[in-house]
N, C-alpha and C positions, 0 to 999 in steps of 0.2 A: 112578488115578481122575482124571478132566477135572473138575477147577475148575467149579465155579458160575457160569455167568455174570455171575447179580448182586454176585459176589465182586468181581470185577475192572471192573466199573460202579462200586463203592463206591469202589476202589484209585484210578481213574480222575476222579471228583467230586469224594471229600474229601481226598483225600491227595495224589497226584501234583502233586509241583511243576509249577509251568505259570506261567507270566510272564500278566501284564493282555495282552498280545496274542495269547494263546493258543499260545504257543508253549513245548511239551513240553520241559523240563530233566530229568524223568527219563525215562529211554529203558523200562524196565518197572518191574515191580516190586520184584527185585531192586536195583536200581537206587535206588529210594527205602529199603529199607532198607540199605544202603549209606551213604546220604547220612547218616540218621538215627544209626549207629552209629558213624561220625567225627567227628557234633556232639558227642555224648553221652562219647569215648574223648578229648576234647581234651584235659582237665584232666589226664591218665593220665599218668603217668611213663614208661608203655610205652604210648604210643596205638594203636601198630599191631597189635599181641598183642589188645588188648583190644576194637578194633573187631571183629578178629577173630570175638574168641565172641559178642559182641552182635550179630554180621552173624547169624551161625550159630543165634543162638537167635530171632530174630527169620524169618529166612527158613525156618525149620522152622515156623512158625507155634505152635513150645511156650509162647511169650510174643507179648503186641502189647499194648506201650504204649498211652496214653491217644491218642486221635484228636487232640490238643493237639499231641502230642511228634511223631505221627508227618508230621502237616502241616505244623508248622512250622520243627523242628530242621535244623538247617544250610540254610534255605534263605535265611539274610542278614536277615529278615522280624524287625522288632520287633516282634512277638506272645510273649505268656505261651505256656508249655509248660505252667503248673500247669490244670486241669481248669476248676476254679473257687473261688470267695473266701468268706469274709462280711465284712460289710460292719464297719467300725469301729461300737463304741457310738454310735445316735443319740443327740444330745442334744437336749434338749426345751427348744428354742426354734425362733426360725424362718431363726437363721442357722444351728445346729445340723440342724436338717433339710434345708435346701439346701447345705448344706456336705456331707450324705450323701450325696443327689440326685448331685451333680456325683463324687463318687467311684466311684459307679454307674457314670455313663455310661463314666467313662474304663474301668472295669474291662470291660465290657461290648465296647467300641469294641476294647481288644486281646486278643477272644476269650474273654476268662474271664466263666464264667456267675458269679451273685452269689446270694449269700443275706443275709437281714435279719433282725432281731429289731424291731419295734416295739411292745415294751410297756413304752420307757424316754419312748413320748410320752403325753402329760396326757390324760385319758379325755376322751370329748366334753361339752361342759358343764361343765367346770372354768373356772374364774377364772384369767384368764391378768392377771398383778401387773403394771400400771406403763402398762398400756394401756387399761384396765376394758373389757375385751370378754370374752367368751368362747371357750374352747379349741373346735374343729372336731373334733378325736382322730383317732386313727392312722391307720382306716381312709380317709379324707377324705383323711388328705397319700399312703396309697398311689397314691391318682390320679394324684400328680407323678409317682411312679417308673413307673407304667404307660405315661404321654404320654411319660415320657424312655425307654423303652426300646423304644416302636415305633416313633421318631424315628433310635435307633441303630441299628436293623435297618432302616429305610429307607436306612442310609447305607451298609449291606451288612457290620454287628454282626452279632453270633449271634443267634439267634433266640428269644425270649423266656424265659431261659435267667434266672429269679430264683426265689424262693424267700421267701413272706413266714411269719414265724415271729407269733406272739400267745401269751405267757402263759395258762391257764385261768383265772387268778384276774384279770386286767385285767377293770378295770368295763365294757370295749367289748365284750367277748369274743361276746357276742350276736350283734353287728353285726358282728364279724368273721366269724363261722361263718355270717351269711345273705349274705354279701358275692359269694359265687360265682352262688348262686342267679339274680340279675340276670344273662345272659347279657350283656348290655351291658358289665360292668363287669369290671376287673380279670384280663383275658385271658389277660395274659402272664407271669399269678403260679403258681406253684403253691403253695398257701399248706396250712398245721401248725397244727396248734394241740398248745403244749406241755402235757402233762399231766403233773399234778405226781403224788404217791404220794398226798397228803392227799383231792384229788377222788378216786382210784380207793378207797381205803378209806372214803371218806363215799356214797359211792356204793354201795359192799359193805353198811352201817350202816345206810342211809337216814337222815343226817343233812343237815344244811346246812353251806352253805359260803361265806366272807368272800369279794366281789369287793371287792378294794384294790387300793391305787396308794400311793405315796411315802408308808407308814405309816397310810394313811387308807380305812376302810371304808365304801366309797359305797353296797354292797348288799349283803344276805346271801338267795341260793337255796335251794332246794332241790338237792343235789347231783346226784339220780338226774333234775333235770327241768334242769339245764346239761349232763350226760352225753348226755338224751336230745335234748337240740339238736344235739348236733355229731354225734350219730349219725343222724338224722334228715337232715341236710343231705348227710354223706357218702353214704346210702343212695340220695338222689334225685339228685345229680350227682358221686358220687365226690371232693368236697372237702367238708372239711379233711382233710386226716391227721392221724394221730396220732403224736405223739410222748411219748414216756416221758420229759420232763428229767431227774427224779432219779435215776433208774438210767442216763441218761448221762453226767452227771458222777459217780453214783457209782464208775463202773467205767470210768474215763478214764485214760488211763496219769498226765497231767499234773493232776491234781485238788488237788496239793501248789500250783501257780503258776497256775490260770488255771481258769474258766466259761465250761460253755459252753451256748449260750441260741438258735444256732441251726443251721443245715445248709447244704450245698451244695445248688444246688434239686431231684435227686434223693431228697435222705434219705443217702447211705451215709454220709457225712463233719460229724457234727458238728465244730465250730468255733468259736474264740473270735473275737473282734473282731482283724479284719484276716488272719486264720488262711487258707491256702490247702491245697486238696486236690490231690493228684499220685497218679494212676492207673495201673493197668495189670493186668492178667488171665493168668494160667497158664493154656493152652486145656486141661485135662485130656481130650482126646479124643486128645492124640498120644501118651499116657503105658499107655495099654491095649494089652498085648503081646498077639495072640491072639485077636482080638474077634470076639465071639457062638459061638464057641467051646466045645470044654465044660471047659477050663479056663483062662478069660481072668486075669490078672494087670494088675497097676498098676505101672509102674516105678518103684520110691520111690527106687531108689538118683540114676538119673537126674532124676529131680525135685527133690531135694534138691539136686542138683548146679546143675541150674539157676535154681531160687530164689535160689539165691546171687549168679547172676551178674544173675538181673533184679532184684536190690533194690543190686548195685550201680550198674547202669544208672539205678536212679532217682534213686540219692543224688548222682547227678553232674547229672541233671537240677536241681536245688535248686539249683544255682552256675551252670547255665550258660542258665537261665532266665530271659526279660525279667518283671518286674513294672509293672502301671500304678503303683502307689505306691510312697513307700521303706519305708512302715510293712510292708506286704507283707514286700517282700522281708526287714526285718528277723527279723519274725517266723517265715519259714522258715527262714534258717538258724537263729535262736534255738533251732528245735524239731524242725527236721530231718521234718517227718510225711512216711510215704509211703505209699498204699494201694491195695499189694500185694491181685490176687483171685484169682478164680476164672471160668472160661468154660465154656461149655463139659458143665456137669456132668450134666445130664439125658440130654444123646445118650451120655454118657462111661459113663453107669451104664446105657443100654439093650446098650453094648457090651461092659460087666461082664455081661451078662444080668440086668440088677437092674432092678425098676419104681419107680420115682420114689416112687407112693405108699405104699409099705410100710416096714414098720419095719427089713428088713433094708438096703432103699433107703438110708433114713436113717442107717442106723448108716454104712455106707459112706461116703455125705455127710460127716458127723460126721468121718470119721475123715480124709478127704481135707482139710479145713478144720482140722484138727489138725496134720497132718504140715505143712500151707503155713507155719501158724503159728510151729511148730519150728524149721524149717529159715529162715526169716526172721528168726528171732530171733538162731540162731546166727551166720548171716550178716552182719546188724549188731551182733555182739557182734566179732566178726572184724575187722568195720572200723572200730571203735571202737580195737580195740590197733594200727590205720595209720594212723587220720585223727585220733583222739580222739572223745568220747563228743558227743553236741550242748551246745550251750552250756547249756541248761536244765537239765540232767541233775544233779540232786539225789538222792544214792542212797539215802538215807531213803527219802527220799517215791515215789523209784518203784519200788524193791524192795515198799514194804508198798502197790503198787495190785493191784488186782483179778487185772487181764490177767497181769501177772507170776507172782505168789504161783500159778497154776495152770502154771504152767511146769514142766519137769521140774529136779529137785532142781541137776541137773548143771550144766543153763543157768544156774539163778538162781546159783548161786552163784561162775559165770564170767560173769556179769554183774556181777554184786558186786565183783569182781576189777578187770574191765578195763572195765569200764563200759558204754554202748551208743550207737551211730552215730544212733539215730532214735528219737523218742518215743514214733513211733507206727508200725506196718506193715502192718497188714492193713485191710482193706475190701473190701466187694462191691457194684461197680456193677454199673446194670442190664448194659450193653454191648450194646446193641440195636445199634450200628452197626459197632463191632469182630469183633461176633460173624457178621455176613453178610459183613465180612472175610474174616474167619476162614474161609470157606465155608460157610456157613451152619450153622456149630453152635450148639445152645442156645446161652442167654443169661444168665451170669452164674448164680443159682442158680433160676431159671425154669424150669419144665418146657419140655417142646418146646409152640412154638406151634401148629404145623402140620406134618404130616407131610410133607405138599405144599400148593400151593395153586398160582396161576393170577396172573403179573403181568401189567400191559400195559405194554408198552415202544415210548417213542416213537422212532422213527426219523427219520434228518437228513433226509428226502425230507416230512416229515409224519406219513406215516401209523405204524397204531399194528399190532402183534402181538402175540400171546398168547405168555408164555415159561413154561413150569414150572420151579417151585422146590421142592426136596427138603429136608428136612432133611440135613446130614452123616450122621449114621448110617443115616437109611437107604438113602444110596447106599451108603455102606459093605457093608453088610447086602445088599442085590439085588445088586451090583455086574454090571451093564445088564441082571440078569435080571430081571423083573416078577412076582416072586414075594408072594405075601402074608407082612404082616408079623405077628412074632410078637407076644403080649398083652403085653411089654415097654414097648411103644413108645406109650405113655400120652400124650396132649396137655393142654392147659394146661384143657378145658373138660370134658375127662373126670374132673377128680382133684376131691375131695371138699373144702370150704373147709378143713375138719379138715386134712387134709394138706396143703396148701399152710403150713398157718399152723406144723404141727410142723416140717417142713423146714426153714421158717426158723428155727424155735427149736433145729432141732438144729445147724446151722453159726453161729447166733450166739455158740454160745457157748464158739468156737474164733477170733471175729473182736476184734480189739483199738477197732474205729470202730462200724458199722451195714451194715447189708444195703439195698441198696435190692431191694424185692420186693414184686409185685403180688399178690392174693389174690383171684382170679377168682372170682365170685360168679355162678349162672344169677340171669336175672331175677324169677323168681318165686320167691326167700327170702322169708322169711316176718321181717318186721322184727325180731321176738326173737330169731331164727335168727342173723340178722344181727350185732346183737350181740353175740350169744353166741360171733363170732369174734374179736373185739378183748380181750374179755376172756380168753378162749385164749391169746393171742399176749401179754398181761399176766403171764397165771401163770404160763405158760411160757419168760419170760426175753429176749422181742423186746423190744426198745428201741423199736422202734414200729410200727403196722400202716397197709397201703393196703391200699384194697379196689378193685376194681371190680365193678361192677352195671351193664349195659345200662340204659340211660336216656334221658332226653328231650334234654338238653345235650350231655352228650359222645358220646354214640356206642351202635351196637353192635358186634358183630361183622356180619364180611359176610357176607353169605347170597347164595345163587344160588337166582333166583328160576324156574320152570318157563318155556320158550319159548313166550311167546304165539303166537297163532294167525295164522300168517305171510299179510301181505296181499299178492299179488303185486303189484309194484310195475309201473307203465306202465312200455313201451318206452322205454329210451333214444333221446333224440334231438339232434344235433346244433344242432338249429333251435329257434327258443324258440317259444313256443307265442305265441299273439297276445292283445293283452290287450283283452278284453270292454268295454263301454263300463260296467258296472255291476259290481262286485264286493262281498261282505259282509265285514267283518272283526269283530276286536275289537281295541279298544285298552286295555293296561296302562299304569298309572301307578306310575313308579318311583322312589323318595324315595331314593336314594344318598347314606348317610353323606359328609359332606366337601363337598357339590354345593350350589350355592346356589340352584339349581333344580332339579324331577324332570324325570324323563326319559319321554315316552309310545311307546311301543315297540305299534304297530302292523302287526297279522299277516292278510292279507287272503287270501279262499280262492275257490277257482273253482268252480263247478254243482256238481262232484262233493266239494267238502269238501279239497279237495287243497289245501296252502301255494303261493300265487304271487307274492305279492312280501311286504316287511317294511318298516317306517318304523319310524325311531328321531327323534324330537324335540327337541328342547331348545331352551331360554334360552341355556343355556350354550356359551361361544364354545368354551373351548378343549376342541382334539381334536375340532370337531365336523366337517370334512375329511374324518378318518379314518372316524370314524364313519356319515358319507354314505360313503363308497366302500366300509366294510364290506359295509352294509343294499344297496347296488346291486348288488354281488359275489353277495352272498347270494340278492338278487333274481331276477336274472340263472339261476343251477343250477337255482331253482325251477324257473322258466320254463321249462328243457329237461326236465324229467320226471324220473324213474328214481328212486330210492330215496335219501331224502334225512338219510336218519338220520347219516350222516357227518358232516351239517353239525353239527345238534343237539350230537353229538360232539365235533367243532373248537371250537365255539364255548363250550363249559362247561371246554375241558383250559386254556383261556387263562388265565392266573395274573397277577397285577396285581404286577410285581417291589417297589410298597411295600407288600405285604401284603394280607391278605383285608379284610372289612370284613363284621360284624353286621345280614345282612337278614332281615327275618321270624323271627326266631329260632334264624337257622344262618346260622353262617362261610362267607359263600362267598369264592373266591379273585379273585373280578372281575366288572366288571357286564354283559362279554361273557356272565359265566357263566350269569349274570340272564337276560339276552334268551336266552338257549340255552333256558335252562327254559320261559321264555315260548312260545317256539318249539315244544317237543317238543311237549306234547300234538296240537298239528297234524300231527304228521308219523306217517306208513304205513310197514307193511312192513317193520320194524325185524325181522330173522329172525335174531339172536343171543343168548343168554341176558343177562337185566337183571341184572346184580350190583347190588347195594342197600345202601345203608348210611345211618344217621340220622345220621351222624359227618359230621369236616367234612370237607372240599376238602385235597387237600395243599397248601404253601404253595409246596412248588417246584417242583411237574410237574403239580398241577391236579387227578391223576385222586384219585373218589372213594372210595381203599384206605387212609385214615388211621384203625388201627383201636388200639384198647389193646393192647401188644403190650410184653411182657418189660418192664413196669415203665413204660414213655414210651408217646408216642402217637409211633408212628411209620407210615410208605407203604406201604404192601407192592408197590406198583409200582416207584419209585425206590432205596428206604431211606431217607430222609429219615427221623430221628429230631427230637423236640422237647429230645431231651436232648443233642444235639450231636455 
């Protein structure tokens, strides 16, 4: 079976080493995992044995590391390998909070995304001692970290790549949970709100509930009416999440040494203060002997064999990775975490002949998320009697955690024995970007997105073409035949909230971290409907719930709208048409965040209604050059005739490489994009179907396919993920 094209676009964009002159250091793909498996085999006593299998597990595509490891290892590049961070305990002053700020950015600048807890700052309204002013509270200094981290992606950082965490019982918690709301503000957060056990059973009571700070109760609610704030916010633009604290320190391997209070800005990886996440995915689609078959099998023996060797592969990562801070790096090896997942599993069980949403689905799930956990355990119980157990490793306290005591009797008690190499192993990220690696198989514990769909792919000449994207399985499954597929092959908008929400309650409770998983929602639930899934996903043993709902701020899904009624457009003509001594237009006024003047953007049309030239104005000196030779350039095509929808097109795929910018109520990627829009209504003859989306602009190729997709907001033209 021929690879995916957008497989090796991914391989090609995020991975492949390539020097700032663009010049190719891996010659393919192999080739990059090559490099990566003699980073990783250095520390080896046998390096070359060992690259060996890590070549071999890696180019079978049975394992693929975190996009961290695979970008950056052995290419000389002082970048983290680790995924991403949280941030040290803020302290609640104002040297304390810019001493966070600046640890941000550094973590940020060398690839790692970051998560926060702010509910150790002073609520707003507090008496700040020694200055007689009053406190601003958490939300307010989030602005700093917002201005600092679209500054770091200006500088070519990851891309908004944080994670802000708020207590329920913080006296702000209000103004945290309407904080998204503002489309304006707070962009590049994805923000949680921690739910403690006390809100979810006062909530079950209909009693009230203390909002406090540092011993002191500034307000007491009604519980079910702070429940129904943050569900109410989530419902209209899909933030806050939710997170369950107390059931994740309760059932944390480390609960004997350490709290944890927030997340990597996915969700899969709670974390203490300075704590880093290290990734990587078992694609279970190469483990099915036999697929669609009538009697498909799972190869456990082979699986097992290889979880061994990619939980050694990571534990090498942990020593041979840069950190922005040394607190970092202590902490890793202190703790040794690594999180081990899963890819892959929705097309892997249409290849079991099993459908995603059924309870035999899930037992399967369940049971694949069991054997990873096993054989991971064993595995770092194995390296534990070569390297020794990590330094935290207290056998009290982690023999009587949670994730252990469910162990089989045999492990625990060769645990107990020889101790263990890692505190933590398993997790499940989304892998929206690994998994179109991967060839496009599902996405971590996601159902399939799309069976197919339709990208646009820009070409080095300019222009654009349509490519079709398959899921894995079902090219599997037709293999080049066009055959229909069978009731198996369920998508993400087909399955019922109920099922999304058991799935994840059935593999969480074979994961040692969190799942990061989205919980697709049609837009027209009914707001108790609504509800009534987080509280699901409560009783059922998720550490916390996302939802998504089509909505007015982030997005919908894309639609393909019917072919308007095609205007034939005039003859092409070399010669431009003469310009009338009288023409009508209209002028827009355009207030561009950052400008210190608007811009009037002027579209003037001839007898018949036709676009014939464009003015772009300003105050503003700089780039206004370019900006005349655009609007002449553009003039100019008018004038010759012929169907102008191409322009319309060029001009909205343009991307502002510092990032998009909040016009009218939606993300666009540049103010070329602006005048395009301005532009289009004018223009005829457009005879290709309108694809449509309320979502934004992508940030790195412009077009409008950024849609909710396996947990992140990712392209479906590029791959561009927001999760990195």
């Amino acid at each position: 079976m021929i690879r995916s094209p957008i497989a090796d676009q991914i391989w090609s964009d995020k991975y492949r080493h390539t020097t700032h002159e663009g010049i190719h250091l891996d010659a393919d793909i192999n080739a990059t995992f090559q490099r990566v498996a003699d980073a990783l085999a250095i520390n080896e006593e046998q390096a070359g044995p060992w690259a060996d299998r890590f070549f071999d597990l890696m180019s079978g595509f049975r394992f693929i590391p975190g996009g961290r490891i695979i970008a950056g290892a052995g290419t000389g590049r002082d970048v983290t390998l680790q995924n991403c961070y949280v941030s040290p305990v803020i302290e609640d002053s104002m040297a304390g909070i810019f001493a966070a700020v600046q640890s941000a950015a550094l973590t940020l600048q060398s690839g790692g995304g970051i998560g926060m807890d702010f509910s150790t700052i002073r609520p707003k309204g507090s008496k700040v001692v020694g200055v007689d002013s009053d406190a601003s509270g958490p939300v307010s200094f989030m602005s700093v970290w917002d201005s600092m981290c679209k500054t770091v992606m200006s500088a070519g950082g990851r891309r908004g790549a944080m994670m802000a965490v708020l207590r329920c019982d913080h006296p702000d918690v209000m103004q945290f949970i309407a904080a998204k709301g503002d489309q304006a503000m707070l962009r590049n957060f994805n923000m949680s709100v921690a739910v403690t056990d006390e809100l979810m059973d006062a909530v079950a009571d209909d009693t009230t509930f203390d909002l406090v700070f540092d011993g002191k109760c500034y307000d007491t609610v009604r519980a079910a009416d702070l429940w129904d704030a943050i569900m109410r916010s989530t419902y209209a633009h899909a933030e806050p999440g939710v997170m369950f604290i107390d059931r994740i320190n309760e059932r944390n391997n480390l609960v004997y040494c350490e709290e944890l209070a927030a997340t990597n800005p996915c969700g899969e990886v709670p974390l203490p203060a300075h704590g880093a996440c290290l990734l990587g995915s078992m694609n279970l689609t190469q483990y099915v002997i036999g697929p669609f078959g009538p009697f498909p099998e799972f190869d456990r023996i082979r699986f097992k064999a290889d979880v061994a060797v990619a939980i050694r592969m990571m534990d090498n990562v942990v020593d041979v990775s840069s950190y922005p801070h040394d607190d970092q790096w202590a902490t890793a090896q202190d703790k040794r975490r690594l999180g081990l997942g899963l890819t892959g599993l929705a097309s892997a069980l249409t290849m079991m002949g099993e459908r995603y949403d059924t309870a035999s689905g899930r037992e399967t799930a369940s049971r694949w998320a069991f054997e990873l956990k096993v054989a991971a355990y064993w595995a770092s119980m194995d390296l534990a009697r070569e390297r020794g157990s990590f330094p935290a490793f207290d056998k009290a306290g982690f023999m009587a955690s949670w994730n252990v005591k469910s162990l089989p009797l045999a492990l625990q008690q060769s645990i107990a024995e020889h101790g263990i190499r890692n505190g933590h192993l398993t997790s499940i990220a989304p892998t929206g970007t690994i998994s179109l690696f991967a060839d496009n198989v599902s996405s971590g514990v996601e159902p399939i997105f799309a069976t197919e769909y339709t990208r646009k792919v820009l070409e080095r000449d300019g222009s654009k073409r349509d490519e079709e994207v398959s899921d894995y399985a079902v090219r599997r499954y037709r293999n080049g035949h066009d055959i229909p597929l069978p009731d198996t092959f369920v998508t993400a908008q087909d399955i019922s909230p109920q099922a999304h929400v058991m799935m994840q309650a059935a593999v969480q409770k074979h994961v040692d971290t969190a799942i990061s998983k989205t919980v697709n929602l049609p837009e027209d639930i009914s707001f108790d409907h609504f509800k009534e899934v987080y509280r699901l996903a409560y009783d059922n043993g998720c550490k916390g719930c996302t939802t998504y709902r089509p909505n007015a701020v982030t997005g919908s899904v894309l639609s393909v709208e019917p072919t308007p009624a095609a205007v034939v457009p005039a003859a092409a003509s070399h010669a431009p048409a003469g310009r009338p001594d009288v023409l009508t237009g209209t002028t827009t006024k355009v207030t561009w965040p950052g400008s210190v003047h608007a811009y009037y953007v002027t579209v003037n049309v001839d007898h018949d209604g036709r676009p014939f030239e464009l003015f772009v104005t300003s105050k503003n000196v700089d780039g206004a050059d370019l900006m005349v030779g655009m609007t002449r350039m553009v003039s100019a095509v008018m004038r010759r005739a012929g169907d102008l929808a191409f322009v319309v097109e060029e001009l909205k795929a343009v991307a502002d490489p510092k990032g998009g910018q909040w016009y009218n109520g939606r993300l666009v990627p540049s103010l070329l994009h602006v005048i395009g829009s301005i532009l289009e209504p004018h223009v005829s003859g457009v005879a290709v179907p309108v694809v449509k989306t309320e979502g934004a602009a992508c940030p790195a190729c412009g077009e409008h396919t950024m849609v909710q997709k396996d947990g992140c907001a990712t392209c479906l033209s590029c791959g561009h993920s927001a999760c990195g």
